[in-house]
LOMI-971020 format. One record per residue (C-alpha): residue number from 1; residue in three letters; x, y, z. Coordinates in nm, 3 decimals, always signed. Layout:
<pts>
(NUM,'ALA',(X,Y,Z))
...
</pts>
This chain:
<pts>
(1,'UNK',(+18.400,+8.909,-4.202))
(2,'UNK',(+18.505,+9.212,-4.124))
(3,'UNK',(+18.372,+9.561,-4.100))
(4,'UNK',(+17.963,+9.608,-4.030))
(5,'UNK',(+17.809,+9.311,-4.001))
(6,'UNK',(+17.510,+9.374,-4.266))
(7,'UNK',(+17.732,+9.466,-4.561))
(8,'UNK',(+17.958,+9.266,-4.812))
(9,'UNK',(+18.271,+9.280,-4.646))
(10,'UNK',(+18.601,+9.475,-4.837))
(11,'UNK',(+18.854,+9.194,-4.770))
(12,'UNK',(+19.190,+9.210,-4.999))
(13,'UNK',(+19.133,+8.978,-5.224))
(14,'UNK',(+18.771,+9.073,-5.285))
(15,'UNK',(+18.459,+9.123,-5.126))
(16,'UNK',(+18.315,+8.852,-4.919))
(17,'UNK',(+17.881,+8.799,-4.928))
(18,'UNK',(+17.780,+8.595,-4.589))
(19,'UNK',(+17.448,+8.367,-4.654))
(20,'UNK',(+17.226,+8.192,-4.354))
(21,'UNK',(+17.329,+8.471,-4.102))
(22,'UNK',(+17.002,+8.508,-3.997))
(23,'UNK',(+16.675,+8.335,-3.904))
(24,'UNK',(+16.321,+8.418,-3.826))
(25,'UNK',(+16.163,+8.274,-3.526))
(26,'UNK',(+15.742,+8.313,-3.418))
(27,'UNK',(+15.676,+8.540,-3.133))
(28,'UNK',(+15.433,+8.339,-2.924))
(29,'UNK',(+15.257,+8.656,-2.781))
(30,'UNK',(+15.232,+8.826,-3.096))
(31,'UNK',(+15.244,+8.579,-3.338))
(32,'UNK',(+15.512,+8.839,-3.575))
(33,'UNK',(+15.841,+8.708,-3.733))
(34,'UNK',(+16.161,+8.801,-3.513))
(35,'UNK',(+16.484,+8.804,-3.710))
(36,'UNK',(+16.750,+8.621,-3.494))
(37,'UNK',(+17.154,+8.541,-3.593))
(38,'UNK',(+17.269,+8.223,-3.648))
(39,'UNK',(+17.565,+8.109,-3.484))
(40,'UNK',(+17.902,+8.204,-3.648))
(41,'UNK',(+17.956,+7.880,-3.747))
(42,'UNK',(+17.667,+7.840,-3.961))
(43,'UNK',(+17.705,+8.098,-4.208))
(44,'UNK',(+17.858,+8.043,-4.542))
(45,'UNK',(+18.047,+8.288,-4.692))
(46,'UNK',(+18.139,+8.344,-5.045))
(47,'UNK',(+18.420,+8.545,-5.206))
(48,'UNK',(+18.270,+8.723,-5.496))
(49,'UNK',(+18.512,+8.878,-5.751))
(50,'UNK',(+18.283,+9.000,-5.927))
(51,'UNK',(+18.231,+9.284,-5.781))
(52,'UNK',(+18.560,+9.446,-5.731))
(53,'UNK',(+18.574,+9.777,-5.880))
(54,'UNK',(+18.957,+9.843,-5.858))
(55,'UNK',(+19.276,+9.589,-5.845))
(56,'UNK',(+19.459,+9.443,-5.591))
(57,'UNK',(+19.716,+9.646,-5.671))
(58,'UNK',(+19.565,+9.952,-5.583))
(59,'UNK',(+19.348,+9.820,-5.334))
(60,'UNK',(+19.640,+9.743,-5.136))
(61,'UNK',(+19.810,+10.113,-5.180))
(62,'UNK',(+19.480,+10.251,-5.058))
(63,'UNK',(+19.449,+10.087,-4.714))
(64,'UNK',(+19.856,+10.131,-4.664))
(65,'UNK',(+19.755,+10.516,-4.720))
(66,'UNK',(+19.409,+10.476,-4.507))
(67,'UNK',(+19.695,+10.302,-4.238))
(68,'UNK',(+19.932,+10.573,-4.249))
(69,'UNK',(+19.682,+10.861,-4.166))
(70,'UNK',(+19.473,+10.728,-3.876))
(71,'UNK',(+19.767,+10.650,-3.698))
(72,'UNK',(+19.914,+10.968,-3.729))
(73,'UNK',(+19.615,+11.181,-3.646))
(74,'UNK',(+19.391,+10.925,-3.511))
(75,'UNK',(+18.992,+10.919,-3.567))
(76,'UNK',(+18.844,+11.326,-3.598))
(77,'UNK',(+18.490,+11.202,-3.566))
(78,'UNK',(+18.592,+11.053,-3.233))
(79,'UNK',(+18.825,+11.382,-3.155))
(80,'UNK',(+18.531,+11.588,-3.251))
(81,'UNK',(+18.263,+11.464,-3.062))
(82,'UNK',(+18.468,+11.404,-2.739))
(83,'UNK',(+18.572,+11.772,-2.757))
(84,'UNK',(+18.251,+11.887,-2.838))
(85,'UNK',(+18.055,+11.726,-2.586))
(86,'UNK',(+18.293,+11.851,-2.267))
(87,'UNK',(+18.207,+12.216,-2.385))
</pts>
C-alpha cells in the first residue's frame, strides 16, 4: 500500500482496501481497548474495482501530469512553510 496508511490506497490498476491491519489489546492498568498494528505480513489486501471513478487511461495521464509538475517546481507547502518559518 501506498500513500496514508488509513485510507484505500490509489494504486494504477485500482484502489487497494487492507483488512486485519489492526488489533485491540487490554490495558492491564486501565482495563480500555488499545488499537495496535499487525505485522505487515498479516494483512490482506484486496483490489477493489469497484470503486474506480475514472479509467486507466486517464488515470495514468493524470499522475504523468502530477509527475511532471512536482519535479519541476517541487512541493509549495514544503517551500512555504520553510520560508515562512525563517522570517
Amino acid at each position: 500500500m501506498t500513500g496514508d496508511e488509513h485510507q484505500p490506497a490509489m494504486e494504477p490498476g485500482g484502489i487497494k482496501v487492507a483488512y486485519n491491519r489492526q488489533g485491540f489489546v487490554r490495558d492491564p492498568d486501565t482495563a480500555k481497548r488499545v488499537a495496535r498494528l499487525n505485522p505487515r505480513h498479516e494483512w490482506v489486501t484486496r483490489e477493489v474495482t469497484g470503486l474506480r471513478i475514472v479509467d486507466n487511461d486517464l488515470w495514468e495521464r493524470g499522475q504523468a501530469l502530477k509527475q511532471r509538475h512536482s519535479s519541476r517546481w517541487g512541493n509549495k507547502r514544503q517551500t512555504k512553510s520553510a520560508s515562512s518559518a525563517g522570517s
